[in-house]
Structures are given as structure tokens and as C-alpha cells.
C-alpha positions as CSV (number, residue, x, y, z in Angstrom):
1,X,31.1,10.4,46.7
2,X,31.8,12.5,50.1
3,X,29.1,11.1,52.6
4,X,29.0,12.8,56.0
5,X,27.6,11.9,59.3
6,X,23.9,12.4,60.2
7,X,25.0,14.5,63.1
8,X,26.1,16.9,60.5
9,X,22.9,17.6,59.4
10,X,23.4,16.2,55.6
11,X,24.3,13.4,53.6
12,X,26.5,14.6,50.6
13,X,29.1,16.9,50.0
14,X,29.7,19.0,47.1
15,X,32.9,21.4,46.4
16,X,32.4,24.4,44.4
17,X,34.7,27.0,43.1
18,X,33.4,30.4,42.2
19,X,35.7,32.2,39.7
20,X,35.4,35.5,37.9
21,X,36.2,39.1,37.6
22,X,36.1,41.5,40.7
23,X,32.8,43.4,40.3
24,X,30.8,40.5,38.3
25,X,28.3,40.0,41.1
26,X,29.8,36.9,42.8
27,X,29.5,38.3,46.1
28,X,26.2,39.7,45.7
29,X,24.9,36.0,43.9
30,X,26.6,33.8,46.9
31,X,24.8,36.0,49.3
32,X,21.1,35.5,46.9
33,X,22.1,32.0,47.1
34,X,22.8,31.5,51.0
35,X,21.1,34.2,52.7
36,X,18.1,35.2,50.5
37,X,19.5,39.2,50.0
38,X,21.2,40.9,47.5
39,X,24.3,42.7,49.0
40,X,24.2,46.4,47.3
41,X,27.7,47.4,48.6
42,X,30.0,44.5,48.5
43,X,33.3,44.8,49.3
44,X,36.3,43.1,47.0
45,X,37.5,39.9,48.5
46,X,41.0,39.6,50.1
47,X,41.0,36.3,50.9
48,X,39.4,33.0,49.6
49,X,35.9,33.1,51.4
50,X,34.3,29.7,51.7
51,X,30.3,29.8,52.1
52,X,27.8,27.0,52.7
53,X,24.4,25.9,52.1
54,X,22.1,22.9,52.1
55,X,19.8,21.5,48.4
56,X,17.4,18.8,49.0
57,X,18.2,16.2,45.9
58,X,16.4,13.1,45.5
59,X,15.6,12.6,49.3
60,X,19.3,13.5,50.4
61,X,20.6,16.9,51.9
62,X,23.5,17.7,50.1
63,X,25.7,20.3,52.0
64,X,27.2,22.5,49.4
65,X,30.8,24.6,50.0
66,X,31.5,27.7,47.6
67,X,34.8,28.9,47.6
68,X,35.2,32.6,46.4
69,X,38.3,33.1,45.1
70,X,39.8,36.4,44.8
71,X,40.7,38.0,41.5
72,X,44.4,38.3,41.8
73,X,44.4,34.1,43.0
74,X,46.9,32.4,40.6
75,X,44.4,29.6,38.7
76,X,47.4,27.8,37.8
77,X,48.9,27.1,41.2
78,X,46.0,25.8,43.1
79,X,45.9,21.8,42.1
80,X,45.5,20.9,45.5
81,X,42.4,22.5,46.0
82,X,41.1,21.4,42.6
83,X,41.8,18.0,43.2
84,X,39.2,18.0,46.6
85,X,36.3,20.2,44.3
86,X,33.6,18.9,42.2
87,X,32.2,21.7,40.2
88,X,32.9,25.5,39.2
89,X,30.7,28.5,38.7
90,X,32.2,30.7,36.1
91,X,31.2,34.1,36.4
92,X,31.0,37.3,34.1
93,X,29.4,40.7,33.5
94,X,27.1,40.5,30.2
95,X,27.2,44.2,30.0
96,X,30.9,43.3,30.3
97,X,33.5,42.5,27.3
98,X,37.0,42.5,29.9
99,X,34.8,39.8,32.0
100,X,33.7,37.5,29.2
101,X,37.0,37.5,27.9
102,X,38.5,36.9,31.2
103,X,36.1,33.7,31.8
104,X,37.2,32.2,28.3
105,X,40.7,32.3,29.8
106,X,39.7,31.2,33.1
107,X,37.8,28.5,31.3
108,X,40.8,27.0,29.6
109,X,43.5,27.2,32.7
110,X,40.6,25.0,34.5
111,X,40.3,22.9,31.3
112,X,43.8,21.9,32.0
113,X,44.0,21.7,35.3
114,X,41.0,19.5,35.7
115,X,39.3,18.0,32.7
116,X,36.4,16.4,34.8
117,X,34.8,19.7,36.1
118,X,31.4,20.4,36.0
119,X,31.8,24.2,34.7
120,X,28.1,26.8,34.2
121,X,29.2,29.8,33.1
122,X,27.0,32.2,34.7
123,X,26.3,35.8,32.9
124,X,25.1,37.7,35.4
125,X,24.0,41.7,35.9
126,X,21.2,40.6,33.2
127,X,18.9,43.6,34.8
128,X,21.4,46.3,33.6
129,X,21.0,45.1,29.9
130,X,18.6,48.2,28.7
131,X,21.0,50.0,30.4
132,X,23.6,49.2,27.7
133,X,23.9,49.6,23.8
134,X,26.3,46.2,23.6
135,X,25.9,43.2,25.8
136,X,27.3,40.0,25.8
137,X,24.9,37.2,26.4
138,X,24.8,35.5,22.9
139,X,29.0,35.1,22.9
140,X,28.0,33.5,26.5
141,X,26.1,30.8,24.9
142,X,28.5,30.5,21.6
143,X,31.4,29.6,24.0
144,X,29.5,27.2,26.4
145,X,28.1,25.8,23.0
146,X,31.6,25.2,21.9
147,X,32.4,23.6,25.2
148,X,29.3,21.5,25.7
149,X,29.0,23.6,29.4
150,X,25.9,25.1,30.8
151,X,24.9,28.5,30.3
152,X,22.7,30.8,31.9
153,X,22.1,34.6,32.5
154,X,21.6,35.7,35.9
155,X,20.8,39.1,37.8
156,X,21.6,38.9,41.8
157,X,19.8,41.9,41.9
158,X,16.3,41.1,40.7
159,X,16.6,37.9,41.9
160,X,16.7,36.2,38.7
161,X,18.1,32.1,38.0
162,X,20.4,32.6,40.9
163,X,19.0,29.4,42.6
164,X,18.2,27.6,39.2
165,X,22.1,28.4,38.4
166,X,23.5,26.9,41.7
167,X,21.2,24.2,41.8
168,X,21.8,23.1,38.1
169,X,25.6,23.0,38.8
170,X,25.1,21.3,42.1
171,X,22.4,18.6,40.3
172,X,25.5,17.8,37.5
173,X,27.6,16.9,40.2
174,X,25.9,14.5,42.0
175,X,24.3,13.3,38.9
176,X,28.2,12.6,37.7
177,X,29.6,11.3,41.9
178,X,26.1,8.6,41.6
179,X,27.2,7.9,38.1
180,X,30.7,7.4,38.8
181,X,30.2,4.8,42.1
182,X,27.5,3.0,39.7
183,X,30.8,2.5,37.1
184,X,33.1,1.8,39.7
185,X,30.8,-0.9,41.1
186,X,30.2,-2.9,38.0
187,X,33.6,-2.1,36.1
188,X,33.9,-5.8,36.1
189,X,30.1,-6.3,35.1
190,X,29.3,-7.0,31.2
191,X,27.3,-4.3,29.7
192,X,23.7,-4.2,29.7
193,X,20.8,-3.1,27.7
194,X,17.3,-1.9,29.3
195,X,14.8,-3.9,28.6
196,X,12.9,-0.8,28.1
197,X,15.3,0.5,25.3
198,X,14.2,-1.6,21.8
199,X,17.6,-2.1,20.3
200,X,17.9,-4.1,17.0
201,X,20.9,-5.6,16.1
202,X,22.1,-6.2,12.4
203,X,25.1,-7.5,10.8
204,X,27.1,-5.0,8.4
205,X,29.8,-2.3,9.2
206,X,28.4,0.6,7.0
207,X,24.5,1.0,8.1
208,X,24.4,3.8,10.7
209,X,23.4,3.8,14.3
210,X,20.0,5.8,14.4
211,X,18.3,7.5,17.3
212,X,14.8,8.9,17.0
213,X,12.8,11.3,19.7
214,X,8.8,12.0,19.0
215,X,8.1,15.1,20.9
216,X,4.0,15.7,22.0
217,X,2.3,18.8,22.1
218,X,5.1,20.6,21.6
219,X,3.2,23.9,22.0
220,X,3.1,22.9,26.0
221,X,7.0,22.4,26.0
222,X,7.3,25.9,25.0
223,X,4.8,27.7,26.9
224,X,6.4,26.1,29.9
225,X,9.7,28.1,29.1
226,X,11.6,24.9,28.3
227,X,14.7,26.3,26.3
228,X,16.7,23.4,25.8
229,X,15.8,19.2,26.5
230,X,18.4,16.6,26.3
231,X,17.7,13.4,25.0
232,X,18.5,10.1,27.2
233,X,22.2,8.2,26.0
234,X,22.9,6.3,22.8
235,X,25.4,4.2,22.2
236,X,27.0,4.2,18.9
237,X,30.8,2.0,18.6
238,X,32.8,2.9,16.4
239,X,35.6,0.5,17.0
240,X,38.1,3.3,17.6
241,X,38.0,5.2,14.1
242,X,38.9,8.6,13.8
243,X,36.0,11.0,14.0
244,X,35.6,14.4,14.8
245,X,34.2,13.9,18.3
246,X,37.0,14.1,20.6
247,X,37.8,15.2,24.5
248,X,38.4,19.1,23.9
249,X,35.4,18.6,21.2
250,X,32.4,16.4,22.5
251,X,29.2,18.5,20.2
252,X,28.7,19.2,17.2
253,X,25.3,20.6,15.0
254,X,24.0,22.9,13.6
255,X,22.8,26.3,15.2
256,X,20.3,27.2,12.1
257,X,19.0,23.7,11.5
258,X,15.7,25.4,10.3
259,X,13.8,28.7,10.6
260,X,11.3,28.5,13.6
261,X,8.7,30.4,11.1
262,X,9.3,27.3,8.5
263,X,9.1,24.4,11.7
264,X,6.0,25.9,12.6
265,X,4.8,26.0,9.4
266,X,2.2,23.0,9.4
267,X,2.3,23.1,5.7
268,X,5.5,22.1,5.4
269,X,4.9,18.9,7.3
270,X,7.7,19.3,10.5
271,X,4.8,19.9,12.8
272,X,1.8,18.0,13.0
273,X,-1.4,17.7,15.1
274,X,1.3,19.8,17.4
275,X,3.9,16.8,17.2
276,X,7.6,16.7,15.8
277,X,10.3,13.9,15.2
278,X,14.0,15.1,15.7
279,X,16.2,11.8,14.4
280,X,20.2,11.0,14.2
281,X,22.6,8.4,12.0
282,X,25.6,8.1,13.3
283,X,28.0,6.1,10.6
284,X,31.3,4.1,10.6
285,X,29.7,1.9,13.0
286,X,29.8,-2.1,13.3
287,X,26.5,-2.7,14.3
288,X,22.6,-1.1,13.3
289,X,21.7,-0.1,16.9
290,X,18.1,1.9,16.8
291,X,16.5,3.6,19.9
292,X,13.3,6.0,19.4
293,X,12.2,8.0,22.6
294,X,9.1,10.2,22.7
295,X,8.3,13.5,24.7
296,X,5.3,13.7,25.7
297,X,3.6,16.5,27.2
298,X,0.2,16.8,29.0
299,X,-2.1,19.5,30.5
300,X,-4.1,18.0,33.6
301,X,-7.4,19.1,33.9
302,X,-7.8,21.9,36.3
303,X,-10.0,19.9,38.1
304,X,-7.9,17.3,38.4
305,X,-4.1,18.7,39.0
306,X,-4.2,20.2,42.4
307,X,-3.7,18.1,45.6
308,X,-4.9,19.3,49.0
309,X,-3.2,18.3,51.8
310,X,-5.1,19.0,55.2
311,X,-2.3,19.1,58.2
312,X,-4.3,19.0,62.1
313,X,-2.7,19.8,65.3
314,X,0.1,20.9,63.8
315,X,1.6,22.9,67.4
316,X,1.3,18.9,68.4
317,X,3.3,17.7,65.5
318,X,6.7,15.6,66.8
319,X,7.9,14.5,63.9
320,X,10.6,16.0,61.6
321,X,9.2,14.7,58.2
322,X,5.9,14.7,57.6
323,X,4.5,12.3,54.0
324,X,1.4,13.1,52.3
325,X,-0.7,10.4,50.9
326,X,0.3,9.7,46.9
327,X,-1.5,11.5,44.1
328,X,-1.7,11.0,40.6
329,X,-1.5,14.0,38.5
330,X,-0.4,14.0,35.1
331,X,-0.1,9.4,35.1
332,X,2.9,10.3,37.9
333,X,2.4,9.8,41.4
334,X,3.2,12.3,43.5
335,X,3.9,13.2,46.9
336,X,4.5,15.8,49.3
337,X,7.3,15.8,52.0
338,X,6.9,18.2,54.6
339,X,9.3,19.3,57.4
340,X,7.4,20.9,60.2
341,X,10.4,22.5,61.7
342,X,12.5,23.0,58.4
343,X,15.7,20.7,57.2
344,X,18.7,22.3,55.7
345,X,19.4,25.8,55.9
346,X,15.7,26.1,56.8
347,X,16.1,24.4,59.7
348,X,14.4,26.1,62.8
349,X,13.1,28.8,61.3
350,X,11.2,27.9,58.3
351,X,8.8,25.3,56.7
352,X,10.3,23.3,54.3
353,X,8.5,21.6,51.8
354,X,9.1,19.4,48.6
355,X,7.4,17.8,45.6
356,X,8.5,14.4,45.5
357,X,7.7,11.1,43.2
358,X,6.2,8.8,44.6
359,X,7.7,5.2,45.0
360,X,10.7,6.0,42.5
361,X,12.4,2.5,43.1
362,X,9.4,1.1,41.1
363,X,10.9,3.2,38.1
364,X,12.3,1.9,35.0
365,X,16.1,2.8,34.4
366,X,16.3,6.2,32.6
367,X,13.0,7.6,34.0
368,X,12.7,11.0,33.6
369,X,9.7,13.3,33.9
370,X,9.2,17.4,33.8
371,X,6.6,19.7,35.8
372,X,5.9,23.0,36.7
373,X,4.2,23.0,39.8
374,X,3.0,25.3,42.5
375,X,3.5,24.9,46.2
376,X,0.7,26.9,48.3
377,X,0.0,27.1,52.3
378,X,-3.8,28.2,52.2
379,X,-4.7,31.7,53.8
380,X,-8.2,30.0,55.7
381,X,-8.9,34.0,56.5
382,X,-9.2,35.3,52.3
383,X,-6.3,37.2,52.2
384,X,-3.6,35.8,49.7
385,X,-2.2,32.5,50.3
386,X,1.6,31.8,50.0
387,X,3.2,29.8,46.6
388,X,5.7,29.1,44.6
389,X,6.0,28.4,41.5
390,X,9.0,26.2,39.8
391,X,9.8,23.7,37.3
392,X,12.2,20.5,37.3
393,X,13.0,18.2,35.4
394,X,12.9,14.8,37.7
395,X,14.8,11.4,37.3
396,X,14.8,7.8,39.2
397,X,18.0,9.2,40.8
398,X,16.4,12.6,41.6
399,X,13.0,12.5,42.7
400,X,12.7,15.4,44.7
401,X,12.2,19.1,44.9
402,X,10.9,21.8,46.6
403,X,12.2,24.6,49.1
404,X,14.3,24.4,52.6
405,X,12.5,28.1,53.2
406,X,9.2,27.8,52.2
407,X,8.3,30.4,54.8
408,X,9.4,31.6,58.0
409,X,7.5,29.7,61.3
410,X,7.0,32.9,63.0
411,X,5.0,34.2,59.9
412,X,3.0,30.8,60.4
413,X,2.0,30.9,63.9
414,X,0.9,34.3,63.9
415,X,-2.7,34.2,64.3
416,X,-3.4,37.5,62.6
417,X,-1.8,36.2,58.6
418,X,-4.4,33.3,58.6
419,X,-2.7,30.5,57.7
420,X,-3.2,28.6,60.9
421,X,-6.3,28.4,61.9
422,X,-7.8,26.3,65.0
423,X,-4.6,24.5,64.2
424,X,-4.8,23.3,61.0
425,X,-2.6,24.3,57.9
426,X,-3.4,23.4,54.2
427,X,-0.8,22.6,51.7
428,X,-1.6,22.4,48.0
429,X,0.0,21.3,45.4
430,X,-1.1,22.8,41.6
431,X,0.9,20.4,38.8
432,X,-0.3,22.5,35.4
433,X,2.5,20.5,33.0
434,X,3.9,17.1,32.6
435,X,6.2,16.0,30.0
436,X,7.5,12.1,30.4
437,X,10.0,10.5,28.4
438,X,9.5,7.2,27.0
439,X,10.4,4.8,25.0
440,X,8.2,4.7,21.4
441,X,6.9,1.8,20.4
């Protein structure tokens, strides 16, 4: 993992190529991403432009590099500079067919040139859909299917997943550089089980290996505008047979398991008292091996699921990072992490603040937890306070987020928008869903 000096003002560094089309929208999503604006005018790149910006990730800045390469840049003769990058944004046009086409091929000359990328193909210019009698969004998602790579449509313009889209590819990365130093420190360890995990163990070559996930409340996973989960690791050996899984091929399913009309059906038995089981055998394996997870998702009590978080003196306030006292919302204890003066590419000129889990160390391996939260600074004079809204899913590894530009400190120290008053400011924090994963006993 690339670790930098304090004095640089992060901890991590992440490489990013950003590859598509001329006219796609790069320009304009690069400047949403660093800058906050949507550039109505761009002007085609000449040369390879390299942009920065810092994400707060589990308590680390993580400083992250975006190369924009020009369209005429020959994908086959730059090695070098893939062998120093981490990750790729892939963008086309969705009102586009030349684009999407042009990403498949892109797609496959990075393929070869580096297996280990961490490729989202990005379909951006989703706001000029209506605009359009064909688009292609749903061939977007049939090829990232196919290639087990993250998809999501974008609009620069309106704003629209550009920071979920960096973020997610950003998040991959690191999630794959901690991973990686974790392997290269115990490749001469033996392999372990959690304790957590209940594993059962049974002589035989032919009975399958079998993983079950319980979801809860279901109906709360979808109103909070979860479109896809992934389930936590299995391990099924198959002691080197043939199968159809392989490196160019590493999914396979079924698009149309089952109408969503018969699912929700509560006659039919898939869904009841608003919980589901979703299961998988895996055979031509030496060993039975069984782990069953369950999803479980909760509504706090709106008189229980927002924190208030009174700050005094804060024109006295020397230090950079401020901690909030833990709360428990949702049976996860939170905290906030507030930085006075800003951190990242906030720094000096905004607030930054972050949701963070409390006392993550404490965790059990494989943690993982999803919210959608609000952030709010109080208006103390009844005009309309300042929020934001998100959703994240967090993990022992990655136990923070939140925003390097919550809003700008001029805005906050001027006495006429109300959110300072006789010195004090009030930060909130509204937590309306949780969903943790666990193991089901």
C-alpha cells in the first residue's frame, strides 16, 4: 500500500485512470468530483491531465490521483503507467451506442494489460435520457454483469452518483491494498476460521458446500434504495476440478430467478412476516462446509435515532479533530468526528464532519453494518438548518464517513445565517436505517 508522509496532508495513495470517449462527461465528472461544479463548456483534452482529491476512509485520508487520458492515447502502449495505478473509471454516454461500444473495447485492452484492476464502468449523461428514444443503461449493467465490475449511471450535470461513483471505486481499492498486505503478512500462516462463522465439517466428497443468508424486514432494505447487497466470503474446495468458474469468468446466476410480483407474493411462502432466505450448494467438494448469515434491518424509534451534539466556544477551539461522546442507535455505537477547520480538500475553508463507529477494534472479523443517516448543523435562529443525507455500508476496516466540505467556515461565522450563536454550534446526527450482518444461529 502507498503510505505518505503526514506532512503531506494524507495517509494513502490511490492511482486512478479515467478512460472513455471524448464528449462522455469525464471532464465535467472530475471537475463534480474535485471542485464541486459542473464545467458546461469543457474543452477536449490534449494531454494526460492528472487531478487530485482527498476521501476520508476508515479514519485515514487517502489522497486520490485521476489521470484523464485523452481519447487518441494508445491503451496498449502505456504498461508503465498501469503498473503504478490501482483502479480505473470507465466512462460512456448512455444516450450513446459509439461510447458503450468503445468502453467494451477499452474494457478488454485493460483486461489484458492488467488483470488486477478495480474497473466501475460509469454511464454517465443519465439527465439527457427523456431526451432520447434509445439509451443504453441496461447493456451497461449486462456487461459489468458479465464481468463481475461495478456499474452505475451518473449525470455530472445534475449532480447525480458522481461522488458515490468515485468513492465506490476508491473504497475497492483500498479494501483490495488492506487485503493484500493482510495476505502478504500471513502467507506463511495456516488458515483460519472465525469463531463467529459456524462451520461444520463432514466426511464425503459428493455433499455440497451450502451457504445460507436470512434477510429482515426486507421492506426497509428496499425503501432505503439498496439495489444490490453482497454476501460476506465462503469458501468452497474443490480440489482443483474443472468448473465453470474461471479468471475471465468469476459469476454466474440467474437474472430472472423469480418474478418480484411472485417473491412478494406472501402466499407463495418466499416472504414471510417481511423476511426471506436466499441459500447456495456448491458441489464437487471434499468437505460439507455450512455458513448461514442473516440481514437484519431496523427502524430506530424517532425518538431514539438522532444524536445532538452541543459544541461551546467554538472561535476558542485549538484542536483539529474534535470526538463526540458514543451513541447507540440502531445496537451500533456511533460517533462523530469533527474537524473545526476542515481536513482534506476541505481543509481551511470548510467544516468537515464524519459518522464514525465507535471503538471498531472491539469488532468481530467480517463486521459489516448499513445506514442512512443525516448530518445537520442546527439553524439556533428558525431558518433551515444545513444536512446531508447519505448512506454507507460500514466495515471493521472502514468505519468512517461523512464529508471534507460539510460547509464553508465563512458561511458559519456569519452572524446573520444563524448557525453560531453566542458561540455555540449544534451538530446532529439523524440514523433512520440499520441493517447488520450476522451470523444466524
Amino acid at each position: 500500500m502507498a503510505d505518505c508522509s503526514r506532512e503531506d496532508g494524507h495517509d494513502h495513495l490511490v492511482n486512478l485512470l479515467l478512460i472513455g470517449d471524448s464528449g462522455v462527461g469525464k471532464s465535467s465528472l472530475v471537475s463534480r468530483f474535485t471542485r464541486g461544479k459542473f464545467r458546461t463548456n469543457p474543452k477536449p483534452n490534449t494531454t494526460n491531465d492528472v487531478v487530485a482529491r482527498h476521501v476520508y476512509l476508515d479514519g485515514k485520508i487517502i489522497k486520490v490521483q485521476i489521470l484523464d487520458f485523452t481519447e487518441n492515447c494508445n491503451y496498449g502502449d502505456i504498461s508503465t503507467t498501469l503498473l503504478n495505478t490501482n483502479g480505473a473509471l470507465l466512462v460512456y454516454d448512455v444516450t450513446s451506442l459509439s461510447t458503450f461500444e468503445s468502453a467494451e473495447k477499452r474494457y478488454r485492452e485493460l483486461e489484458t494489460a492488467n488483470g488486477e484492476f478495480e474497473v466501475v464502468l460509469i454511464g454517465n449523461k443519465s439527465d439527457r435520457i427523456n431526451e432520447c428514444v434509445d439509451n443504453f443503461i441496461e447493456p451497461g449493467k449486462a456487461f459489468a454483469d458479465r464481468k463481475s465490475i461495478f456499474f452505475i449511471e451518473t449525470s455530472a450535470k445534475d449532480n447525480r452518483n458522481v461522488e458515490k461513483a468515485f468513492v465506490e471505486v476508491v473504497r475497492r481499492v483500498f479494501q483490495k491494498l488492506i487485503k493484500n498486505d493482510a495476505m502478504d503478512a500471513d502467507a506463511h500462516a495456516s488458515p483460519a476460521i472465525s469463531s463467529e462463522a459456524r462451520m461444520s465439517s463432514y466426511s464425503g466428497r459428493n455433499e455440497p458446500a451450502h451457504y445460507m443468508l436470512k434477510i429482515e424486514y426486507f421492506s426497509l432494505l428496499v425503501e432505503a434504495g439498496t439495489n444490490k447487497f453482497e454476501s460476506d466470503v465462503f469458501e468452497a474446495n474443490a480440489e482443483g476440478k474443472r468448473t465453470r468458474f474461471h479468471e475471465k469468468m468469476m459469476k454466474w446466476g440467474f437474472s430472472k430467478l423469480i418474478s418480484h410480483d411472485s417473491f412478494t407474493n406472501t402466499g407463495n411462502g418466499f416472504l414471510f412476516h417481511d423476511s426471506c432466505v436466499f441459500g447456495v450448494e456448491i458441489f464437487a467438494v471434499p468437505k460439507y462446509a455450512a455458513i448461514d448469515q442473516c440481514l437484519s434491518m431496523m427502524k430506530p424509534p424517532v425518538v431514539t435515532n438522532t444524536h445532538t451534539w452541543t459544541i461551546e466556544k467554538f472561535s476558542e477551539l485549538n484542536e483539529s479533530v474534535l470526538y463526540s461522546d458514543y451513541f447507540k442507535i440502531g445496537k451500533v455505537k456511533w460517533k462523530l468526528v469533527f474537524y473545526p477547520k476542515g481536513t482534506g480538500e476541505g481543509k481551511g475553508k470548510c467544516l468537515s464532519i464524519f459518522l464514525q463507529v465507535h471503538n471498531s477494534v472491539l469488532l468481530p472479523d467480517g463486521w459489516r453494518a448499513y445506514t442512512k443517516f443525516k448530518i445537520r448543523i442546527k439553524n439556533q435562529c428558525g431558518d433551515a438548518d444545513r444536512e446531508i443525507e447519505a448512506d454507507n455500508w460500514f466495515y471493521k476496516s472502514t468505519t468512517a464517513y461523512g464529508f471534507p466540505c460539510f460547509m464553508q467556515l465563512t458561511e458559519v461565522g456569519d452572524p446573520q445565517k444563524g448557525f453560531l450563536l453566542d458561540d455555540v454550534l449544534i451538530v446532529e446526527a439523524d440514523i433512520s436505517v440499520v441493517g447488520l450482518l450476522k451470523n444466524h444461529n
